[in-house]
MARBA-3410 file (N, C-alpha, C, O; in Angstrom, 1 decimal):
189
131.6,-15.0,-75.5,131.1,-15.8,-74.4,130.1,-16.8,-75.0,129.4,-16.4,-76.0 ~ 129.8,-18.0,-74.4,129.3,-19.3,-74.9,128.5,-19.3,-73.8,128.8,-19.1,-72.6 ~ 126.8,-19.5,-74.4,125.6,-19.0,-73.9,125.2,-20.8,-74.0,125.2,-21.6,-74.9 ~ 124.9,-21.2,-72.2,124.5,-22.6,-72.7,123.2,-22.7,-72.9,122.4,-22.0,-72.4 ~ 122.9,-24.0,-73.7,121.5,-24.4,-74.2,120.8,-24.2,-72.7,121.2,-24.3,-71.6
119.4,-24.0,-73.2,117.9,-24.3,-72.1,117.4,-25.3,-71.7,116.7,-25.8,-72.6 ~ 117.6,-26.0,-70.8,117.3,-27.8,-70.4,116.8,-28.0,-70.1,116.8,-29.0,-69.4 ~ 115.5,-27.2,-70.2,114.1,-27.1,-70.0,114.0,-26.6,-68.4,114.9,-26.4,-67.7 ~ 112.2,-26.5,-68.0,111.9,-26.3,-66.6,112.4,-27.3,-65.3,112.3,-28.5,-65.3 ~ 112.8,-26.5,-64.4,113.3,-27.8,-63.6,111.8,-27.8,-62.6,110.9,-26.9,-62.5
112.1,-29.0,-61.8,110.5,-29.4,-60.8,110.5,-28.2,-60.0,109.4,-27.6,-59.9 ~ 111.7,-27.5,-59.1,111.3,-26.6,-58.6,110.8,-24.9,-59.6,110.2,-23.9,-59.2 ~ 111.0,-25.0,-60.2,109.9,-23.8,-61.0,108.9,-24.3,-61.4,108.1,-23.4,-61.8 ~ 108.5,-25.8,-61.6,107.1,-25.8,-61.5,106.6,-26.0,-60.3,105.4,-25.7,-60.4 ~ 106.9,-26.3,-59.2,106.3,-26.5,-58.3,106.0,-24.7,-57.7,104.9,-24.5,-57.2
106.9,-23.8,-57.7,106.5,-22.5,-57.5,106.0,-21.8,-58.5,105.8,-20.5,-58.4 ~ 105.6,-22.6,-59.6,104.7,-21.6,-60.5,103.1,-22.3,-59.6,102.4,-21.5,-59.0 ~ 102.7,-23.6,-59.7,102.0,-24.2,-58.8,101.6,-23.2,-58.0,100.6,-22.5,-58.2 ~ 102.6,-23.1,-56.8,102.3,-22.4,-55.9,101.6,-21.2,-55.8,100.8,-20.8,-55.0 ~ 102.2,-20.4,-57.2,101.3,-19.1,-57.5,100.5,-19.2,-58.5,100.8,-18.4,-59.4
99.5,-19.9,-58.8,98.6,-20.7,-59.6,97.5,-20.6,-58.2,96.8,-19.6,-58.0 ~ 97.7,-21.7,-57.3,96.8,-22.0,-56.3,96.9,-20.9,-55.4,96.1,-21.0,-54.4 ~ 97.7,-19.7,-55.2,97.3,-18.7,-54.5,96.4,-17.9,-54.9,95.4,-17.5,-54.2 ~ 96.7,-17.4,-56.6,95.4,-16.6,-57.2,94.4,-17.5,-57.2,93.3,-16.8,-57.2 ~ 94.2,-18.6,-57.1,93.0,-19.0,-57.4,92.4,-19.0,-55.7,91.2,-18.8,-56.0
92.5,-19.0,-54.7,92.5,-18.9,-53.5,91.9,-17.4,-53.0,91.0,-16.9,-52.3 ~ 92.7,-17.2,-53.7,92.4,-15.3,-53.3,90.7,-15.2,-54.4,89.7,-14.8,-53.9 ~ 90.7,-15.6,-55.6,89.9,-15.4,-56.2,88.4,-15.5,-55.2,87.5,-14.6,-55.0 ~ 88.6,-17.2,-54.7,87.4,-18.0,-54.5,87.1,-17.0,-53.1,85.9,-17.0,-52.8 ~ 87.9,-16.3,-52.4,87.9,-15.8,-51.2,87.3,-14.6,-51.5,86.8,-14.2,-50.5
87.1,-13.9,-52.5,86.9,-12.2,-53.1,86.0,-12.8,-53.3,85.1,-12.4,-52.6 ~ 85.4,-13.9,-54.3,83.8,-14.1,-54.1,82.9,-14.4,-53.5,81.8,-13.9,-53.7 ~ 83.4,-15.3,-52.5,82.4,-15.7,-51.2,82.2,-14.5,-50.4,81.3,-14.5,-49.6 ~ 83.1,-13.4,-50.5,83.3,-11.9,-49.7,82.0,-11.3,-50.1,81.1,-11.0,-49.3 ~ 82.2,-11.2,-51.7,81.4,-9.9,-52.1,79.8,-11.1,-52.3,78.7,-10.5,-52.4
79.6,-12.5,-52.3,78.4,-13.1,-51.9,77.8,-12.6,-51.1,76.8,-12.1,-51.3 ~ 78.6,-12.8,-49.7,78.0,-12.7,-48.7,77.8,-11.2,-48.4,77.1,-11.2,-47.4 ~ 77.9,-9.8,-48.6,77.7,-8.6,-48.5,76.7,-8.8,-49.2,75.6,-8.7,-48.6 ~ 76.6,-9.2,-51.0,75.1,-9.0,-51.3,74.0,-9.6,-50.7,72.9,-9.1,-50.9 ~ 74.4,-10.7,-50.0,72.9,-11.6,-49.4,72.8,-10.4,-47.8,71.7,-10.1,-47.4
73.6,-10.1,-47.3,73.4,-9.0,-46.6,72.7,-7.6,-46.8,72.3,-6.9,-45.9 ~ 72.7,-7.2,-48.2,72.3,-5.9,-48.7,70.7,-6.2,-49.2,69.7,-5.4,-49.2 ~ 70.8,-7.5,-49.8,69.4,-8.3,-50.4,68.0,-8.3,-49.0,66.9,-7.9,-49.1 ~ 68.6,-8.8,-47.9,68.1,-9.7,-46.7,67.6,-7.9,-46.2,66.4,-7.6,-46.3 ~ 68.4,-7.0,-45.8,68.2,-5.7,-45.4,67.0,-4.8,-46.2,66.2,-4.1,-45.7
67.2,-5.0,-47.7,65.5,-4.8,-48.6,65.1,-5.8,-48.5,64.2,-5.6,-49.3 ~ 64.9,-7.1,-48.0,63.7,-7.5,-48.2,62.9,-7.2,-46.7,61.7,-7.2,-46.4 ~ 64.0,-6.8,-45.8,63.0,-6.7,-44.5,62.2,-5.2,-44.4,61.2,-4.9,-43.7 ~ 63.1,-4.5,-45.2,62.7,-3.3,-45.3,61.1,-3.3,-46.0,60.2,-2.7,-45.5 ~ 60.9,-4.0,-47.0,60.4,-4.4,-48.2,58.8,-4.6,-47.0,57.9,-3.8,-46.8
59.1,-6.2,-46.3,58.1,-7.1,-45.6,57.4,-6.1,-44.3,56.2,-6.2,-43.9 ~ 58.8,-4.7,-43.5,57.5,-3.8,-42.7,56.6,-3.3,-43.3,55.4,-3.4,-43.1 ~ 57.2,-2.6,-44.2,56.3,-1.4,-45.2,55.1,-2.5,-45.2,54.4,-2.4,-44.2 ~ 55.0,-3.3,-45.9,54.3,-4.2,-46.6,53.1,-5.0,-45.6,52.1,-5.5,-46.0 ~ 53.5,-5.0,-44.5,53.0,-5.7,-43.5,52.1,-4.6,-42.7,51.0,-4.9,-42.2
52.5,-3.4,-42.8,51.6,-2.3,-42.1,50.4,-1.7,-43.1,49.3,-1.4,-42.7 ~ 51.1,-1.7,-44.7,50.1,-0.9,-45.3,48.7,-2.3,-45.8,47.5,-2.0,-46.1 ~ 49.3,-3.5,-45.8,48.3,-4.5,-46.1,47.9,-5.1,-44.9,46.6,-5.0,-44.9 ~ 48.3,-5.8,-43.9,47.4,-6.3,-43.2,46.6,-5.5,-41.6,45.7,-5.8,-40.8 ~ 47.3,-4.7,-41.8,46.6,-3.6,-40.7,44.9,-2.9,-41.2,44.6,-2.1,-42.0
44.2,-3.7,-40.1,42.7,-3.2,-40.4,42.3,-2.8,-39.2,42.4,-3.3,-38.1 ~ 41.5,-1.4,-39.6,40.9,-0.7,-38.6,42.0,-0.7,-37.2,41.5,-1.0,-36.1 ~ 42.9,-0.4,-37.2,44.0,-0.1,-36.5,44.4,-1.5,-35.5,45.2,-1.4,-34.6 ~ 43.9,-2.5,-35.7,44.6,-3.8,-35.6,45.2,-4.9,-36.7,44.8,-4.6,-37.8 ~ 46.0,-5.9,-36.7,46.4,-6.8,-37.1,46.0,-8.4,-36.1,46.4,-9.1,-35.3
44.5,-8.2,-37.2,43.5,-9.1,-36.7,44.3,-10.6,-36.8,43.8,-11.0,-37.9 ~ 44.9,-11.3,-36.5,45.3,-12.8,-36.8,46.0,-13.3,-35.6,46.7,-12.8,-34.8 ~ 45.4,-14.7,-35.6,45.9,-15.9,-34.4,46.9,-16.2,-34.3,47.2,-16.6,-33.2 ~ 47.9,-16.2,-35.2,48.7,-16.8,-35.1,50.1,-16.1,-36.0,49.8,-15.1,-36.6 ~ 51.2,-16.6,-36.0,52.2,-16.4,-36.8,52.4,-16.5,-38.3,52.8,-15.9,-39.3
51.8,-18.1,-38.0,51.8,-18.9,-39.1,50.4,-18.6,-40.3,50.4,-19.1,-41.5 ~ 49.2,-17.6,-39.5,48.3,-17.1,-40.3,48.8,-15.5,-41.0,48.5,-14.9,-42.1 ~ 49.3,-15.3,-40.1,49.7,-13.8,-40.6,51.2,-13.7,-41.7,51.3,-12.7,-42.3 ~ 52.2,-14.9,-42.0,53.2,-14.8,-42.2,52.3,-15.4,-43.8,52.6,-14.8,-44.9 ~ 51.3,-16.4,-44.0,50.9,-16.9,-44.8,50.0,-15.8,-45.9,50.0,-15.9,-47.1
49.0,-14.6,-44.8,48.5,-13.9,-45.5,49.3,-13.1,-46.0,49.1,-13.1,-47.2 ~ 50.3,-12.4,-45.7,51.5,-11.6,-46.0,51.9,-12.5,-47.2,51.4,-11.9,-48.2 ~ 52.5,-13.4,-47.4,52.7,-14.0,-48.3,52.0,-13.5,-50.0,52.5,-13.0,-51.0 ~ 50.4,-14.1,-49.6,49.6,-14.4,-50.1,49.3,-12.9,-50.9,49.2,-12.8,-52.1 ~ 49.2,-12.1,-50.3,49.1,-10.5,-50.5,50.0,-9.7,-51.2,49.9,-8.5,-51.5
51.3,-10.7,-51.4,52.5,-10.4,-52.2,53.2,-8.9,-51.6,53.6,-8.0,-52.2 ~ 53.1,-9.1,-50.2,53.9,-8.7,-49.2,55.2,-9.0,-49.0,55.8,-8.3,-48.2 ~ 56.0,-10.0,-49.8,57.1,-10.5,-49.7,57.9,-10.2,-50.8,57.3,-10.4,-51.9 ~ 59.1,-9.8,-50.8,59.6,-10.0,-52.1,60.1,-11.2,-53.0,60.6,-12.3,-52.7 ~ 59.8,-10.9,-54.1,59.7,-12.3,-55.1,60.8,-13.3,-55.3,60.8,-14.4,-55.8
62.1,-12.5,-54.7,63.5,-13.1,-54.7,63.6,-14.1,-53.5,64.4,-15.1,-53.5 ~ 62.7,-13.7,-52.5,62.8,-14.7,-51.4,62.5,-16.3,-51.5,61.9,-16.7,-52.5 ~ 62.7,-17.0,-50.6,62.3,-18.6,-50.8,61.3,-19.0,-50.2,61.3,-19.4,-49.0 ~ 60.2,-18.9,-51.0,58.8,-19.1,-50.6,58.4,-20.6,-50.3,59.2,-21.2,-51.0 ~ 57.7,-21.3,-49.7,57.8,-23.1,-49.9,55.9,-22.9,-49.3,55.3,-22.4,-48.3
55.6,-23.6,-50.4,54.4,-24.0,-50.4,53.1,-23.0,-51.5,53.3,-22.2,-52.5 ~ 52.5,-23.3,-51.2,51.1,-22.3,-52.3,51.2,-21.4,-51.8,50.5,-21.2,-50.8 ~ 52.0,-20.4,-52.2,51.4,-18.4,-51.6,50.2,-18.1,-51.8,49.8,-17.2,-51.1 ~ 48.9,-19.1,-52.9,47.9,-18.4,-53.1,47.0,-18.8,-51.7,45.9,-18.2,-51.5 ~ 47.2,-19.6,-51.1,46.6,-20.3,-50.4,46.7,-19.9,-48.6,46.3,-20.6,-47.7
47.4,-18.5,-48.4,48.0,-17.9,-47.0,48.5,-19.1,-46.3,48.6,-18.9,-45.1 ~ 49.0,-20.4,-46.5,49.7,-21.1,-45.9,51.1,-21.4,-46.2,51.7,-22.3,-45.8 ~ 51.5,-20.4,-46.8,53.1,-20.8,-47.0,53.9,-19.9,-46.2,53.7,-19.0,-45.4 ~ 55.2,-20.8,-46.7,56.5,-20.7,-44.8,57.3,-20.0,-46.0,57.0,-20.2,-47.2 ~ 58.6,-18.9,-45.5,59.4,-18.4,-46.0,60.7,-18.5,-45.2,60.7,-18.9,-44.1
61.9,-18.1,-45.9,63.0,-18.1,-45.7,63.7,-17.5,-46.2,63.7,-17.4,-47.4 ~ 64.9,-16.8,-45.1,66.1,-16.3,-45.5,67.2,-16.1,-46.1,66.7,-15.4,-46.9 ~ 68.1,-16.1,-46.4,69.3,-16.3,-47.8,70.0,-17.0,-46.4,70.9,-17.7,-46.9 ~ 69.9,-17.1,-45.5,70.8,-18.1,-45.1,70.2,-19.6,-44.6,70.8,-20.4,-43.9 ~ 68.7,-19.8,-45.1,67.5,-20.8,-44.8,67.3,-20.9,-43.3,67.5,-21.8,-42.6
67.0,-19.6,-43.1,66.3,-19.5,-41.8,64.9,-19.3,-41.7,64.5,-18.5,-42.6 ~ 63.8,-19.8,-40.9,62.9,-19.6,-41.4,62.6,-18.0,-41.0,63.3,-17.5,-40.1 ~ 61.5,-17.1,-41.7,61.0,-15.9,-41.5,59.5,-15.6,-41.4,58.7,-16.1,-42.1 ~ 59.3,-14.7,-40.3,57.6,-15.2,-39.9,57.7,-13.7,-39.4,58.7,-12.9,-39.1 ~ 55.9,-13.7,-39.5,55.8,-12.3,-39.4,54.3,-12.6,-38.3,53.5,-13.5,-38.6
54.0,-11.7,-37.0,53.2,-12.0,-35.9,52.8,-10.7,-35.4,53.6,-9.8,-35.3 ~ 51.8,-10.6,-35.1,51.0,-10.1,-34.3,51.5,-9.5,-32.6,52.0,-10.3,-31.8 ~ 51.4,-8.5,-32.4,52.2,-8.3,-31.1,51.0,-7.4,-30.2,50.5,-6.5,-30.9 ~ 50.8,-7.5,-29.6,49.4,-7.2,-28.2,50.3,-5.9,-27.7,51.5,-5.7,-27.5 ~ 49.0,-5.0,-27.3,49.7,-3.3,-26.7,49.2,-3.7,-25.2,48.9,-4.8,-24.7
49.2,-2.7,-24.8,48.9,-3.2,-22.9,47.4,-3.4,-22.8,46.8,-4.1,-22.0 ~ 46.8,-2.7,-23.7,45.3,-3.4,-23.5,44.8,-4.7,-24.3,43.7,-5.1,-24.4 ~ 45.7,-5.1,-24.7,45.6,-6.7,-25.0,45.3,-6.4,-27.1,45.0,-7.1,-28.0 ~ 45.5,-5.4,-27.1,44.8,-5.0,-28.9,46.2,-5.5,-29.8,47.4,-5.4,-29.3 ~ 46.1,-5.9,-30.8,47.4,-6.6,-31.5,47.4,-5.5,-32.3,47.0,-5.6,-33.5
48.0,-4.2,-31.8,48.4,-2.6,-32.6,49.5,-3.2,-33.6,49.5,-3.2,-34.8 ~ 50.4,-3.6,-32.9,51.8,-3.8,-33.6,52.1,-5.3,-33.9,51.5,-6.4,-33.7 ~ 53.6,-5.1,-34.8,53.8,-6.5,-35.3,55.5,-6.7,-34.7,56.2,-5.9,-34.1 ~ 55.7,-8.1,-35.2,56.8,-8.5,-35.0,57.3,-9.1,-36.3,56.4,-9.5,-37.0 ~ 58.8,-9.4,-37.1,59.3,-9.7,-38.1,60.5,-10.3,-37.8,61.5,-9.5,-37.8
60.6,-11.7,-37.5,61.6,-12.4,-36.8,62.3,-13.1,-37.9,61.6,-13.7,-38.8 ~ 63.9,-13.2,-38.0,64.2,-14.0,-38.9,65.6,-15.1,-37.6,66.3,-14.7,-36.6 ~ 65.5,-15.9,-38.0,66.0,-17.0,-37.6,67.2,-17.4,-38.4,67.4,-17.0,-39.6 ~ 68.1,-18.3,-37.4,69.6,-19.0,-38.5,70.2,-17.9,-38.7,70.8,-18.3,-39.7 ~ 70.6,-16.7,-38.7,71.3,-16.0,-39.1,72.7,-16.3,-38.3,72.9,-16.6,-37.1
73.5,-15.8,-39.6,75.3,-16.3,-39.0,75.3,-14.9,-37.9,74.6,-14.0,-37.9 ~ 76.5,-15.3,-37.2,77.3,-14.3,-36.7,77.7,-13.3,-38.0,76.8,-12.5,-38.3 ~ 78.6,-13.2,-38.5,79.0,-12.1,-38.8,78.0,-11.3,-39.9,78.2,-10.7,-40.9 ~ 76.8,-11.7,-39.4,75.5,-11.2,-40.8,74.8,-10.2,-39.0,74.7,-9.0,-38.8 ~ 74.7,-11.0,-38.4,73.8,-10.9,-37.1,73.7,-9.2,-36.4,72.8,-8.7,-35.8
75.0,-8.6,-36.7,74.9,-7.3,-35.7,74.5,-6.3,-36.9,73.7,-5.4,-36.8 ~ 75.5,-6.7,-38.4,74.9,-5.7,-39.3,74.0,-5.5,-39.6,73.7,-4.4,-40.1 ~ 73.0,-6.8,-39.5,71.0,-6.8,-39.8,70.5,-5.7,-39.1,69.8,-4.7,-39.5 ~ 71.1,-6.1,-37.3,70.6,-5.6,-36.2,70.8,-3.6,-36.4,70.0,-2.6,-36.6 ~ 71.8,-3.8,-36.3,72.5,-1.9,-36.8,71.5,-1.4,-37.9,70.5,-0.7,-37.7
71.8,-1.8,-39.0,70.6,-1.8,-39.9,69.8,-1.2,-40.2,69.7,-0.2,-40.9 ~ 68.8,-2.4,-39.4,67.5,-2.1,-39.5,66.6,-1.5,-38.1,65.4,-1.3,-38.2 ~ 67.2,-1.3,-37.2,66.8,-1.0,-35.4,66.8,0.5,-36.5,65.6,0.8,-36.4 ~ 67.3,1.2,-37.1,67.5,2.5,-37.4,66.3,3.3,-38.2,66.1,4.5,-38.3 ~ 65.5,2.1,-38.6,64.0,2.5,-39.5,63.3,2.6,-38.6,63.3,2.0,-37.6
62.5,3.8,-39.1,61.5,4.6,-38.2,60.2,3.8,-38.1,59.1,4.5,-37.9 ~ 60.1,1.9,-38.4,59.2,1.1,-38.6,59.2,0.6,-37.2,58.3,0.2,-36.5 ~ 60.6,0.7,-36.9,61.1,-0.5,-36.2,61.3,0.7,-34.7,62.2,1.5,-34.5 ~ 59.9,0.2,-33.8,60.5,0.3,-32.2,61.8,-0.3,-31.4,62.7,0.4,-31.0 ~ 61.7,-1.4,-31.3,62.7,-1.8,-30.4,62.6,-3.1,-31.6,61.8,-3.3,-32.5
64.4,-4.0,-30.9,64.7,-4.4,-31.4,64.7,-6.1,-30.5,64.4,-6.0,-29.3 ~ 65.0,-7.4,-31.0,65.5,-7.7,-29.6,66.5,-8.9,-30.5,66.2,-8.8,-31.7 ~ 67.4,-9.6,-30.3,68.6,-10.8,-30.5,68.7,-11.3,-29.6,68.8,-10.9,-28.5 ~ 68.6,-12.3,-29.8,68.5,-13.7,-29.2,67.8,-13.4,-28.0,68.5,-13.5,-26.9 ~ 66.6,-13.0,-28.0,65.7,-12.7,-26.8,66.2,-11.8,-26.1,66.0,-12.2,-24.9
66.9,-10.5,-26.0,67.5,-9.6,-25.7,67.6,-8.2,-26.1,68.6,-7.6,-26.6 ~ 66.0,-7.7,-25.9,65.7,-6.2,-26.3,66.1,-5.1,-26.0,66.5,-4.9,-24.8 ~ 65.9,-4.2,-26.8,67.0,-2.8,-27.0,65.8,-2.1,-27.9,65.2,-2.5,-28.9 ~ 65.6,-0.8,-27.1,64.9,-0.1,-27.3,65.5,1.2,-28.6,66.6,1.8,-28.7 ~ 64.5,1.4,-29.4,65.5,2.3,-30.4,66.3,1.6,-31.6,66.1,0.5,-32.2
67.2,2.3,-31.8,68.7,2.4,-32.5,69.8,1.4,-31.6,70.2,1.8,-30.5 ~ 70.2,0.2,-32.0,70.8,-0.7,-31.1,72.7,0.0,-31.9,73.0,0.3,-33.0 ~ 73.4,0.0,-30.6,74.3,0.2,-31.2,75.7,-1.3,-32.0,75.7,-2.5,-32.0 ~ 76.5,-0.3,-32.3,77.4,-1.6,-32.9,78.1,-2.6,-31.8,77.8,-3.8,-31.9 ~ 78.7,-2.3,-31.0,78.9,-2.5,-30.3,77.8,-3.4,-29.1,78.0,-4.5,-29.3
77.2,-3.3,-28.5,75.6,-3.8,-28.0,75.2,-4.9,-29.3,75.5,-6.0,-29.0 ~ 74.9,-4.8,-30.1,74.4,-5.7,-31.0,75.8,-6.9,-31.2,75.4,-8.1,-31.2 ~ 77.4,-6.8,-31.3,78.0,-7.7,-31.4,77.8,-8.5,-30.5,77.2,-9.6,-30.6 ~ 78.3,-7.9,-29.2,77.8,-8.4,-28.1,76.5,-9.8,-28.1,76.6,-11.0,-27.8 ~ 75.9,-9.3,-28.3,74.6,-10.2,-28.4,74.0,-11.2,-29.5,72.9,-11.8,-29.5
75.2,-11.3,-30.5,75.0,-11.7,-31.4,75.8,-13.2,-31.0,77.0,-13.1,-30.5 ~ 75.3,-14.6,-31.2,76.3,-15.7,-30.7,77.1,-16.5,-32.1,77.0,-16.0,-33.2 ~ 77.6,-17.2,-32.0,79.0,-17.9,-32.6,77.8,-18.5,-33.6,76.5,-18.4,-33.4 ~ 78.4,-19.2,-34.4,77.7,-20.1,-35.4,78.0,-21.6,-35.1,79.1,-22.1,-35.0 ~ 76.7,-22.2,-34.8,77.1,-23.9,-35.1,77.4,-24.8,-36.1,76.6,-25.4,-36.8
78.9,-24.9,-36.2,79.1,-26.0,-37.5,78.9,-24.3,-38.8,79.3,-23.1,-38.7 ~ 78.4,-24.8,-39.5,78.4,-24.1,-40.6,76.6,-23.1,-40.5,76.2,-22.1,-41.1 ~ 75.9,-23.7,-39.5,74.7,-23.1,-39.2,75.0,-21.4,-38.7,76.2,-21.1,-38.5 ~ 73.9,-20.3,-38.5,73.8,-19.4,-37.9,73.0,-19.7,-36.8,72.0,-20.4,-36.9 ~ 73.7,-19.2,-35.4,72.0,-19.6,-34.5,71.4,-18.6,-33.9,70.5,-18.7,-33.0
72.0,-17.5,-34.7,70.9,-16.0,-34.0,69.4,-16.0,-34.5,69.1,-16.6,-35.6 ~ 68.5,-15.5,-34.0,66.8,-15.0,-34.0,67.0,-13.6,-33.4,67.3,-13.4,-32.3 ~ 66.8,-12.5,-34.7,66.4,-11.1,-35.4,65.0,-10.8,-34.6,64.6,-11.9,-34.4 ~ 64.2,-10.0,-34.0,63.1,-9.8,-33.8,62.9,-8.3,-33.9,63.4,-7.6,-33.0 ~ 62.2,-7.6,-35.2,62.2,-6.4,-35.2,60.8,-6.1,-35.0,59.9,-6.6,-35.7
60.5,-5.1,-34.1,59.1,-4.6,-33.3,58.2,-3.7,-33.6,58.2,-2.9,-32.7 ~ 57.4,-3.5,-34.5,56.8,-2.5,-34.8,55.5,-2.2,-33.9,54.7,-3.1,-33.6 ~ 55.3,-0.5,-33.4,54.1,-1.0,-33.0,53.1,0.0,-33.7,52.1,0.6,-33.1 ~ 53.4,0.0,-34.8,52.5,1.0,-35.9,51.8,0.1,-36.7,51.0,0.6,-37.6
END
């Protein structure tokens, strides 16, 4: 039997080697932006964990959280190295005037919250811009720490332990490539 010569690749086997070239590579870029975004999920969950602890055992005096404003209390917190160091700080931390932000650049501020006799017992820890599909897992989360009274998303509070289900719900779509949920977790310790 007469075995004929190899006439080389024809276009269609390169074009389907092609094809499975740009699928692995597809799949690749898709497994990394996956496992990205779980870590900035798992990162964002310690640093908030990180910022109550941090916020109760440093700025709490004589059983208040003496400060006017958001922007004074998020700045001392800062300043007091209340924040963790991975986060994106902008401006002089030494100076209680600096602004912080999220892994998804939302800004994050930390405030003062008044009990019924007007005493600012408790705090609040609001992160802003967060996507949807970050938005219910933050919520689930962290509503579960024994820091954290109630919860609220997008101006819509839940007392306790919010569930999965309740927190999707309340969590809204993303603009363009933005997040447009606001996190508010309530401490009143």
């Amino acid at each position: 039997m007469k075995t004929q010569p190899h006439k080389g690749t024809t276009l269609m086997e390169i074009i389907l080697w092609l094809v499975v070239v740009l699928a692995i590579i597809v799949g690749v870029i898709t497994m990394s932006k996956s496992a990205g975004n779980s870590n900035s999920i798992n990162d964002e969950i310690q640093n908030i964990h990180f910022m109550l602890g941090k916020t109760h055992s440093l700025l709490k005096q004589k059983g208040i959280y003496d400060y006017a404003s958001e922007t004074e209390m998020t700045g001392i917190l800062i300043q007091f190295g209340g924040v963790p160091e991975t986060m994106n700080i902008t401006g002089d931390k030494t100076t209680g005037s600096a602004t912080l932000q999220n892994a998804w650049s939302g800004h994050v501020t930390v405030a003062p919250v008044a009990d019924a006799n007007g005493n600012n017992t408790g705090f609040k820890l609001t992160y802003d811009g967060i996507p949807q599909n970050v938005c219910a897992t933050l919520a689930v989360k962290i509503s579960g720490s024994a820091v954290v009274d109630h919860i609220a998303i997008n101006g819509e509070q839940t007392d306790g332990t919010i569930t999965p289900t309740d927190a999707s719900s309340q969590c809204l779509s993303d603009k363009g490539a933005s997040g447009t949920n606001t996190l508010e977790f309530i401490s009143n310790t």
